[in-house]
Structure formats: structure tokens, C-alpha cells
N, C-alpha and C positions, 0 to 999 in steps of 0.2 A: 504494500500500500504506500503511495507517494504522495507526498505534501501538495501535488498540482491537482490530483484525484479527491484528495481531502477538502481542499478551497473551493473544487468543483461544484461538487456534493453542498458543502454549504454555502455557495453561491445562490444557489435552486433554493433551500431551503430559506434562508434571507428574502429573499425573491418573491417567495411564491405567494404571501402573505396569508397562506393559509395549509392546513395538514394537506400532506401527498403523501402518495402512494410511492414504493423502491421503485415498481415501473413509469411512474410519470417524473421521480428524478432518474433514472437510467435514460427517459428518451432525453429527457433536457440537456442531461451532462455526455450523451454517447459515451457512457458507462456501461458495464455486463453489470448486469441485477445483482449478482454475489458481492462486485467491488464497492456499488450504492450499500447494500448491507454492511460490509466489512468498514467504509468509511461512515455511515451511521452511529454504530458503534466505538468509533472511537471519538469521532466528535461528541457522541451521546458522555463518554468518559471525559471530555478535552472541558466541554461545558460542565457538566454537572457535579463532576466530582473534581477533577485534579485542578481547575479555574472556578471552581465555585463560590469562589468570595473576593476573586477577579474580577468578575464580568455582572454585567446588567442582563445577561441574555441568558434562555437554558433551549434546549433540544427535548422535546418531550415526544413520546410513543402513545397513540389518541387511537386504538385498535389497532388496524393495519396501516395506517400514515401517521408521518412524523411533520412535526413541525419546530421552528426554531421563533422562540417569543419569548418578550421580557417576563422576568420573574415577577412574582402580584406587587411584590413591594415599591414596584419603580413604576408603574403601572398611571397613579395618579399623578406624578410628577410627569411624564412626559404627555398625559392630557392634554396638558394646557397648548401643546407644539403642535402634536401631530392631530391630524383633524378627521376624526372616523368619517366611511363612509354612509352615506342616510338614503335606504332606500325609498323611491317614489311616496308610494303607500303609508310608511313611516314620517316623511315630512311631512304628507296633509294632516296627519295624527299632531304634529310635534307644533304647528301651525297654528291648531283650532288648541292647545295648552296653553301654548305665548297669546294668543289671541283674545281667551277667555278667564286667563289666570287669576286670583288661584281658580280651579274647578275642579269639581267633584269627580271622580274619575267614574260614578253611574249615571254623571249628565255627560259626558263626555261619552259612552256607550250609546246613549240614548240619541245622538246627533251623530256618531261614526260608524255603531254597530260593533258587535263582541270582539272584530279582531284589534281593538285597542289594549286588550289586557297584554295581549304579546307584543304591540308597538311599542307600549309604554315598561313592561319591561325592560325589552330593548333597548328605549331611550333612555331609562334611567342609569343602567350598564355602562352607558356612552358618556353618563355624567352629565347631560344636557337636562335633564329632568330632574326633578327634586319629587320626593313620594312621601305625605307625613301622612301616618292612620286619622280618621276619623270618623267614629262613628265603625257606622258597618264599610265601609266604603274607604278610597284615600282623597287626600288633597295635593294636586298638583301643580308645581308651578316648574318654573325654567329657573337650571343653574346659572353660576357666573361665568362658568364656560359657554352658555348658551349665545349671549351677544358680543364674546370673542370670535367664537363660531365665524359668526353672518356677518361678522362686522358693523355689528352695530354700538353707536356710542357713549350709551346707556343698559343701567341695568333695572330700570323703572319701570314698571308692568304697563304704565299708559305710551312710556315711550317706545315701548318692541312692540304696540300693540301700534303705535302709528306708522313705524317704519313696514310692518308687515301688509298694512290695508294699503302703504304705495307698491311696497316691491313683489314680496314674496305669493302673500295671496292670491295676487293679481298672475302672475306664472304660476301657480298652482292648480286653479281655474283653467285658465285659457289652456294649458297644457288638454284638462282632462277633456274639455270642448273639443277638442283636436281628436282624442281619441275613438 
């Protein structure tokens, strides 16, 4: 196993920004599947054990695909930089929150329909969303990562709520008119 095979392997894995399979890093790296394995393995050793309190990064084994991702502890510090990606369906969710904020996450069902409980997971994970109990139900508003996010330059629920009725809402709409 050679130091170019081993960079390779984690090249892909850096890259790929999600768990792969030995064969989708073997076609990436034109690697034989055994040498993906055998360099798996040793970056799985290079990260996690022998650079373990080196690195910000680890290599993890997720069933049959591996992935290379920050450890949970650095996880909220680089938040604030790197800017997750927000599916379609997820912004109109994240939208009608900054829009309505605080709101009830069963009036927010009631105007989006049930697949908000899995948006709004989602968006809380992503730290753009804040989730406090209440009642039977939660209250949700937008973090201060939230008008980092979109660039907006305020953290005032009237003022994300003005910038979204020029910008955002108005492309959120007309997108789905399009559709």
C-alpha cells in the first residue's frame, strides 16, 4: 500500500460529502476494490486512532460505506463557515418559520401539512431553527445562524420577516408556479 493510493482513497472520501461504497471509491480512485479496502483501513487507523487528538476529522464505517466527517465536537464551530445545503421543500418549511415566528409547530402542520415534523427536524440539525417545548406541541423560531445564512442584517423576527416578503418568498412562489 502506497502513500499516493492512500491520498487517493481519501481524496474521494473528503470529496464525496457523503458515505460511499469500496466500489464507488474504487471507480473514482481506479483502484482494485481490495486496495480501497486495505487503504480504508488504514486511514480508518491514521484518523481515529494513531491522529486522534490531531485532527478535527475521523473516517467512520455507516454499514457498507464509509465516510470521512468532523468529529461532533467541532461540528458547531464550523457552522457558522460552512453553509449546509437546504432542500426545495425544506426552504418553503424554513420560510413560513422566519415568516410566522415564533409558531406553533401544529399551526405550522396545519398550513404545510405533516411532512414539516421531518423539515423541521432537519432544520433544527442544521442549527437554523431553534425548537422550545410547549404545551403539547413546540415553538419555533430561526437561529443566529439563520440571517448569516441568507445574508440578512438583522436578527429581528419583523426584520427577516421583511426581507423574506421582498426576496425569498417571492422565489419560493414563483418557482412553484413554474412547476
Amino acid at each position: 500500500m502506497g502513500a499516493r493510493e492512500k491520498r487517493l482513497v481519501e481524496s474521494v472520501l473528503f470529496s464525496a460529502g457523503k458515505p460511499v461504497s469500496i466500489s464507488e471509491i474504487a471507480q473514482a480512485s481506479q483502484l482494485p476494490a481490495k486496495k480501497v479496502k486495505e487503504n480504508l483501513e488504514a486511514l480508518i487507523q491514521d484518523y481515529n486512532v494513531d491522529r486522534k487528538n490531531d485532527t478535527s476529522m475521523e473516517v467512520i464505517k455507516a454499514g457498507n460505506k464509509y465516510t470521512m466527517q468532523l468529529k461532533k465536537r467541532y461540528i458547531e464551530s464550523s457552522m457558522l463557515v460552512a453553509k449546509p445545503d437546504i432542500k426545495y421543500n425544506m426552504l418553503k418549511t424554513l420560510a413560513l418559520i422566519a415568516f410566522h415566528q415564533p409558531v406553533k409547530q401544529s399551526n405550522l402542520r396545519r398550513l404545510a401539512g405533516p411532512k414539516i415534523y421531518e423539515h423541521v427536524d432537519e432544520l433544527v440539525s442544521m442549527k437554523l431553527v431553534n425548537s422550545k417545548k410547549y404545551g403539547a406541541t413546540e415553538l419555533l423560531t430561526t437561529t443566529k445562524l439563520f440571517p448569516e445564512y441568507f445574508g440578512i442584517d438583522s436578527t429581528k423576527p419583523e426584520e427577516i420577516r421583511d426581507f423574506l416578503a421582498k426576496k425569498v418568498v417571492g422565489v419560493v412562489f414563483d418557482k412553484e408556479e413554474q412547476e
